[in-house]
C-alpha positions in Angstrom: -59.4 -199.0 35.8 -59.9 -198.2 39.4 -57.8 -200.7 40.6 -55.2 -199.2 38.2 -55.6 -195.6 39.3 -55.6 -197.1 43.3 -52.4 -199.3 42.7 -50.7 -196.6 41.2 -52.0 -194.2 44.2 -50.0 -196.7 46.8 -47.3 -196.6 44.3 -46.4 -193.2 43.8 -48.2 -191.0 47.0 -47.5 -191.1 50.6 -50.8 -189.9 51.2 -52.8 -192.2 48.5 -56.2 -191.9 47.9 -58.3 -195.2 48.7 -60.6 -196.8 45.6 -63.8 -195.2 47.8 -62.1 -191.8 48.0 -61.2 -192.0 43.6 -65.1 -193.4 42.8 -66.4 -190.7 45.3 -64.3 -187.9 44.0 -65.0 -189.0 40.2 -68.5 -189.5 40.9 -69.3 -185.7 40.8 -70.0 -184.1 37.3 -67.6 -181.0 37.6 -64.3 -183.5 38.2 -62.7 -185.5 35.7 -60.7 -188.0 34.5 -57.3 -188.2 31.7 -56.0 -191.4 31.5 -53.2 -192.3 29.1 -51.9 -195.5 27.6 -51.1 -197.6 24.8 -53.3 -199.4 22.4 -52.4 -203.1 21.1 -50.8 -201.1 18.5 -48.4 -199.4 20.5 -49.8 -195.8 19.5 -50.4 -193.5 22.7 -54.1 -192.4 23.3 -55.3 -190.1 26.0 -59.0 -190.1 26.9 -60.6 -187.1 29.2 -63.9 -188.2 30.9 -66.1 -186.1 32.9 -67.1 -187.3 36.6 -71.0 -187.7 37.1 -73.1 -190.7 38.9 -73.0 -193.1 36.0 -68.8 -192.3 36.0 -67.7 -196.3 36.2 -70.0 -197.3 33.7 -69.3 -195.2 31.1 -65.7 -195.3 31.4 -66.1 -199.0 31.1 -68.0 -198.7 28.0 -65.1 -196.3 26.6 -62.6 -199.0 27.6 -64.2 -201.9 26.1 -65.2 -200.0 22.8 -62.7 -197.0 22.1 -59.3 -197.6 23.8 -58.2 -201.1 23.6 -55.6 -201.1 26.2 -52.7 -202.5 26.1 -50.2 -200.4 28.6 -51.7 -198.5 31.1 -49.1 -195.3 31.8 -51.1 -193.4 34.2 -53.8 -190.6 34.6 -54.9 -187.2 36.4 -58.0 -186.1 38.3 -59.1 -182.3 38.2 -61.8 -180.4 38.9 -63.4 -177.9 36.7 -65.5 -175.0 38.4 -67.1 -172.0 36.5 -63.8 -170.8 35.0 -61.1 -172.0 37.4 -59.5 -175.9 37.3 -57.6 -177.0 39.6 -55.1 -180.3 39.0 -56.2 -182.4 42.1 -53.8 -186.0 41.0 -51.8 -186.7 38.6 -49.3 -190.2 38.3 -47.3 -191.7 35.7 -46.2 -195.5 36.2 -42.3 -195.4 37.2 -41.4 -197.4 34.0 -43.3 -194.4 31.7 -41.6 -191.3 32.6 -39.8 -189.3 30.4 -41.8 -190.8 28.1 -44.0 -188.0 28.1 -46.8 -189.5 29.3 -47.2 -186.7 32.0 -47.3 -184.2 28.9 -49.3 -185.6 27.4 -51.9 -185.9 29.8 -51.9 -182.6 30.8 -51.6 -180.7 27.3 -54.7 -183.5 26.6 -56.4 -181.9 30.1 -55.6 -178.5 29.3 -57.2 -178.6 25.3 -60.5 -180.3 26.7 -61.3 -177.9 29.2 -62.3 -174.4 29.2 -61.4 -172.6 32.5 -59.3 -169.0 32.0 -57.4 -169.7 35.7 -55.7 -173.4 36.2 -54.3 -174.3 39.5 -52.1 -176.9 41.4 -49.9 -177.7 44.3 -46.6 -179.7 44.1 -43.9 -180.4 46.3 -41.5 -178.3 46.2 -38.5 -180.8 45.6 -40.5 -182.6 42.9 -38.2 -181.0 40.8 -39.6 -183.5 37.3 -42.9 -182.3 38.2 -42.0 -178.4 38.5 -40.2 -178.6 35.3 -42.6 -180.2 33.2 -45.5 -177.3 34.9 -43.0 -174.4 33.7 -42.4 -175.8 30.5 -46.3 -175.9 29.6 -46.6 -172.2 31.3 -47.5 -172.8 34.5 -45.9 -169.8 36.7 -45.0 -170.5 41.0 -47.4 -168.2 42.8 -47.3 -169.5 46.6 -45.7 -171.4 48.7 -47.4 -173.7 51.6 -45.1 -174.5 54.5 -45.1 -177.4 55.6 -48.2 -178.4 53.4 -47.2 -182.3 52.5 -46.9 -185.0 55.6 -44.9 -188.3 55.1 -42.0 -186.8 55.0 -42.7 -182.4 55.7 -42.0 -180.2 52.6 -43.4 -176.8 51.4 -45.9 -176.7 48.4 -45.7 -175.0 45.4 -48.7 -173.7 44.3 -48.5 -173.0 40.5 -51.2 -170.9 38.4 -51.7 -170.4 34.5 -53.9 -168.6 32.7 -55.8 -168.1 29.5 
């Protein structure tokens, strides 16, 4: 799975995060993982597991016992401290979206956590991205100029709360 997530880093960020960066980030307990895909079947599954030392291992386990993939379509890393979350990645391979694969991850994040204030920064002409925030209640509080490199654009910081 971490070459997945790390393939589909290069693929969709200008700024990817390298496989050392993903199994350091994952590798503490209060960030975690959603990963969505398709079983054998062809039903959609999402899985949410929680970051920690033993991380790899137990997301191997998960894969070999419970998910049976078959289509990977991508995931999202957040972090969860005391009662704020904040979306740190998200990605959806090209061929998957509007599929609702990036719903889906993200209504899966938002039922299995329990923070009152959820955060996230987006670049202001991802225009898919922004819609798909509003439509599950996220609400523009800031913008960041100049935030992004590769190319220079403003971020959007969005907020929702319980």
């Amino acid at each position: 799975m971490l070459t997945e997530i790390a393939n589909l880093e290069k693929e969709c960020f200008s700024d990817a995060w390298s496989e050392q960066s993903i199994e350091q980030t994952l590798s503490k307990e209060y960030n975690l993982l959603v990963f969505a895909g398709l079983d054998k079947s062809g039903n959609p599954f999402e899985k949410v597991i929680y970051g920690g030392p033993d991380f790899w291992a137990r997301l191997a386990g998960i894969c070999e016992n419970e998910c049976d993939l078959s289509i990977f379509e991508g995931y999202m890393i957040a972090n969860v401290t005391g009662d704020e979350s904040e979306l740190l990645r998200i990605a959806v391979v090209p061929d998957r979206r509007r599929l609702r694969a990036g719903h889906r991850l993200l209504k899966k994040y938002l039922k299995n956590t329990s923070a009152a204030s959820y955060f996230l920064e987006v670049r202001a002409g991802n225009i898919p991205a922004r819609g798909l925030y509003e439509k599950l209640g996220y609400e523009a509080i800031n913008v960041r100029k100049d935030y992004y490199r590769n190319p220079v654009e403003d971020a959007v910081v969005y907020g929702l709360k319980f």
